[in-house]
C-alpha positions in Angstrom: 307.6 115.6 14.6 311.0 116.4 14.9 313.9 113.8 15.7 314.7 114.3 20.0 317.5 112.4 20.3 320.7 114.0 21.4 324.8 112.8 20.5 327.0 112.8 23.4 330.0 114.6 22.1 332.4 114.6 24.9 332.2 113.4 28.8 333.8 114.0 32.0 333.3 113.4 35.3 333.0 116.5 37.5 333.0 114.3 40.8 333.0 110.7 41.9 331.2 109.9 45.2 330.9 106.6 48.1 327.3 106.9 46.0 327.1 109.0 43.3 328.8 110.7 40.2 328.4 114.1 38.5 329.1 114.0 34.6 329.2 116.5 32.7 327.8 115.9 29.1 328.2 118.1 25.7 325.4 116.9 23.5 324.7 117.9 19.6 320.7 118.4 19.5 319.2 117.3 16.1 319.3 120.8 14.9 323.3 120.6 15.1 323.2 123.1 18.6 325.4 121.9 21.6 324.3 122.1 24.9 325.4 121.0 28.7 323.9 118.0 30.6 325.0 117.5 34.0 323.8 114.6 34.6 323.9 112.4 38.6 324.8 108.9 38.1 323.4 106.6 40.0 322.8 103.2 40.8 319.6 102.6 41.4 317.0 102.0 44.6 314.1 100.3 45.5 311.4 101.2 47.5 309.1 98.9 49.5 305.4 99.1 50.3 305.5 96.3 53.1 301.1 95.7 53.6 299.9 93.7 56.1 295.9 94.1 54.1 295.5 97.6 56.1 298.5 99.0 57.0 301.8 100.2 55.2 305.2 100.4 57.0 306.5 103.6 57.2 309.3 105.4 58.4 310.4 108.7 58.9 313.2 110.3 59.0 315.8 113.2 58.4 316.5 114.3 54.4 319.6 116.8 54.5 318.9 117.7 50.5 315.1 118.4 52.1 315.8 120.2 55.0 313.2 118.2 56.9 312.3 115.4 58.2 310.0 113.0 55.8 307.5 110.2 56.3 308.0 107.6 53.5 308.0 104.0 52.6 311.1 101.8 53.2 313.9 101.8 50.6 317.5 101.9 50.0 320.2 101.8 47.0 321.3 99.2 45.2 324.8 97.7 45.9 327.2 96.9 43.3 326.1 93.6 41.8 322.7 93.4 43.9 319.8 92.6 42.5 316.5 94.9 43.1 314.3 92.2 45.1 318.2 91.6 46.9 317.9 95.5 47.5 313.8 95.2 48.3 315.0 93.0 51.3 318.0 93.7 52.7 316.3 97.4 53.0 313.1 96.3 54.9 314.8 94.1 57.1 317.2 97.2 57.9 314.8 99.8 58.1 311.2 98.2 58.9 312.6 95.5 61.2 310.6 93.3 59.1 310.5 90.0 56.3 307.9 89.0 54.0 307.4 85.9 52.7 305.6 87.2 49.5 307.3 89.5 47.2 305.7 91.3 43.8 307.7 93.4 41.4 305.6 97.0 40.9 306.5 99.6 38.5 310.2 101.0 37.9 310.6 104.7 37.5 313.3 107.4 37.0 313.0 109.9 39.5 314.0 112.7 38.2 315.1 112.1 34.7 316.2 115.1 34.2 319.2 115.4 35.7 319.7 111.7 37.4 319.9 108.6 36.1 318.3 106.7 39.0 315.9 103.9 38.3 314.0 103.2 41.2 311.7 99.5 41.2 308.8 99.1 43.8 308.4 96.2 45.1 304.9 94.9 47.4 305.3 93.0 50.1 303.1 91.3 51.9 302.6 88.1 54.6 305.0 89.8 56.9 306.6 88.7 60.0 308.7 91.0 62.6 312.6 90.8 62.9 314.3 91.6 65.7 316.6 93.9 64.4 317.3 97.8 65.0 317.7 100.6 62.2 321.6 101.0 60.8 323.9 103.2 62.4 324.3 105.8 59.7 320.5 106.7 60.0 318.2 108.0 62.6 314.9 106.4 61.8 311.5 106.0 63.5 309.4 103.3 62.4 305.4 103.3 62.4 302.3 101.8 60.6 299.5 103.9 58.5 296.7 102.8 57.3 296.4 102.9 53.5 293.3 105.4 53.3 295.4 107.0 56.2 298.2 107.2 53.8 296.6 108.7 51.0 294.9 111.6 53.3 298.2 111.9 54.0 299.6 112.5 50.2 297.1 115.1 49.9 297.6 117.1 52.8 301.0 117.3 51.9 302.4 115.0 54.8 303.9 112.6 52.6 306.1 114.6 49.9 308.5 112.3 48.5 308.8 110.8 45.0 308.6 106.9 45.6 305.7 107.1 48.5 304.0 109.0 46.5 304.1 106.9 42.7 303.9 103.5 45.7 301.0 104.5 47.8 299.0 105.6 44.7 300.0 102.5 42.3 298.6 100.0 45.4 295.7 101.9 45.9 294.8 101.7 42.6 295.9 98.0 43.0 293.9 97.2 45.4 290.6 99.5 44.1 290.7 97.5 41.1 291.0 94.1 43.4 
């Protein structure tokens, strides 16, 4: 097998973002070729599977790099210095209207490695309890409930198309068919 990895020969930053950066990498491959990365910097997100033992929390709402609206599970980006269960709850609160008293880390993931450096961690929740709270200002969201067989019907008929609902919905299935 051949050696992969790649030496970042020079970097700069293309743009610099309230979010996100755009660098722009030249790399030496192993076989002594240069090539471009551009590469998004980010810094991180969670996404929450908030189950009440039939139900999921879901909300939907509009993705301007989609072009459509989208029915996923709760989740947000990391602030600077937060931690991911920080993250996993600040973001239900704000988006489900909803707390849980019990918290389990899931799997962390890039979502799309290549070209972001976004690690997003799942996170289950579960004995929750409602908030009075409403959705921030700088998104237009509708809340609702699925059920989890719901959800998956939902994953294959192409309702839900997103990255994190679909690696979430699928990893607690499988959690919860394995008991």
């Amino acid at each position: 097998m051949l050696p992969m990895p790649e030496r970042t020969v020079s970097s700069r930053h293309e743009f610099r973002g309230r979010l996100l950066a755009l660098r722009v990498d030249e790399v030496e491959l192993a076989s002594g070729r240069h090539a471009t990365r551009e590469v998004v910097e980010h810094p991180g997100a969670v996404a929450i599977l908030a189950y009440d033992g039939e139900r999921l929390a879901m909300v939907r709402q509009w993705r301007q790099a989609a072009g459509a609206e989208l029915l996923e599970i709760p989740a947000g980006t990391c602030e600077s210095g937060e931690a991911p269960l920080g993250t996993a709850q600040r973001e239900l609160a704000e988006e489900s209207g909803l707390e849980a008293a019990q918290w389990v880390q899931g799997p962390a993931f890039y979502t799309a490695p290549g070209f972001s450096t976004e690690l997003l961690t799942l996170f289950l929740a579960t004995d929750l309890r409602t908030l009075e709270t409403t959705a921030p200002d700088d998104e237009a969201l509708e809340r609702s409930w699925l059920r989890l067989a719901a959800a998956e019907a939902a994953i294959d008929a192409g309702t839900i198309r997103d990255a994190k609902s679909l690696v979430g919905i699928l990893w607690l299935a499988r959690r919860r068919a394995e008991g």
